[in-house]
N, C-alpha and C positions, 0 to 999 in steps of 0.2 A: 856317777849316775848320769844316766842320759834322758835330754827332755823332746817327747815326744809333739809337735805342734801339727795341729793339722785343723785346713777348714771343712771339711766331710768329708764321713765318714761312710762304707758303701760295704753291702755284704758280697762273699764272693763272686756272686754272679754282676754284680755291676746295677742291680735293678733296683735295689732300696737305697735309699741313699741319706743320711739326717744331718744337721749340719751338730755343731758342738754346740750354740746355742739351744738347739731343741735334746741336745744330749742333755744337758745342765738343766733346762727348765723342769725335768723333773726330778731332780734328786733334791733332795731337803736342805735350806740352807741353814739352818738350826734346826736343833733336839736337844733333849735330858730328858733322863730316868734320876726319878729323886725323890727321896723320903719325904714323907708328908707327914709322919706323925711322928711327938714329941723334937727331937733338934733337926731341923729341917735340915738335911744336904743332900750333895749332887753325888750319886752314883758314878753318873759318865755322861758326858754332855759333848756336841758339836758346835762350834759357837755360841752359848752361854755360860755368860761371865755370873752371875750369882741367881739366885732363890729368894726371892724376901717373903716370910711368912708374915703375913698383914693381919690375920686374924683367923678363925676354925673356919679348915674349908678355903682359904681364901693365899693366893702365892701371884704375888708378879716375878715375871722372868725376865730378864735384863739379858740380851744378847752382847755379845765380846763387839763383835763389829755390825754398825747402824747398817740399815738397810736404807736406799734411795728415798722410799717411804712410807708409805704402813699399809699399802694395800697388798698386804699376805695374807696368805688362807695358813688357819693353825688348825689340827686335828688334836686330839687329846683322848688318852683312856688312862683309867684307874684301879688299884683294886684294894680290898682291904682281908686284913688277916682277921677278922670280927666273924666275917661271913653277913654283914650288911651289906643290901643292894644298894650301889652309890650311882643317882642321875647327874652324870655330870656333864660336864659343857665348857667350854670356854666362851665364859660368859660377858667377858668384862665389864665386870660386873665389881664396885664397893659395895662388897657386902653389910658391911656396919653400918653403913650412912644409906644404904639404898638407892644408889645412883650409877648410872654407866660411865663406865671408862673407857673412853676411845681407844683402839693399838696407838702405840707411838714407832717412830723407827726404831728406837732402843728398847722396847720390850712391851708383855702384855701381861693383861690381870685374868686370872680364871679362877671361876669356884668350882667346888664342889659339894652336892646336896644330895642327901639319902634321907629317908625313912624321916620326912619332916624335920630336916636341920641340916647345918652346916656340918659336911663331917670333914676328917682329916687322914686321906687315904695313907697306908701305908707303902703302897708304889702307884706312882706319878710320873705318868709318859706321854711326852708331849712331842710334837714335828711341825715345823714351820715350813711352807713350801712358798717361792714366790718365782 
């Protein structure tokens, strides 16, 4: 297999031109798709290493490899097989204690809230961009 290096990148005319850095800055450097209700697991994931269910509604994600430091942008959507509307957010948020949880490099904490209460989606998709 052969490895391709290069510092920019430029369309055929020679006029656009991006370097690899601005290539990379937007692809996601983590994701997972993962069940949320009853045994929590991971579907398929990009650099996360596990799921911990902390309580209804309530999953930190623990990424494979640390990030520099924890100012990433994470987007997040959910759905449930109920047919409940679920507001959800990555909130980091302890839910049970009622208190904020900063991102760390190694991972973050998100809830999920529908119909006045913690609920527990049954798909959980989540992308971390930095």
């Amino acid at each position: 297999m052969s490895t391709l290096r290069v510092t920019n990148v430029q369309d055929t005319s020679g006029g656009n031109s991006l370097t690899t850095a601005q290539i990379y800055s937007g692809a996601a450097k983590a994701w997972v798709n993962f069940n949320g209700q009853g045994v929590v697991a991971i579907r398929t994931q990009f650099n996360v290493s596990s799921i911990t269910d902390n309580a209804t509604g309530d999953y930190t994600t623990t990424f494979t490899t640390a990030f520099s430091d924890a100012n990433y942008c994470t987007i997040a959507s959910c759905s449930t097989s109920n047919g409940l509307y679920l507001e959800f957010a990555v909130n980091l948020y302890d839910q049970p204690n009622g208190a904020f949880v900063a991102p760390t490099t190694t991972g973050f904490r998100a809830t999920y809230y529908g119909q006045g209460a913690f609920r527990d989606p049954n798909h959980v998709m989540t992308a971390v961009f930095r």
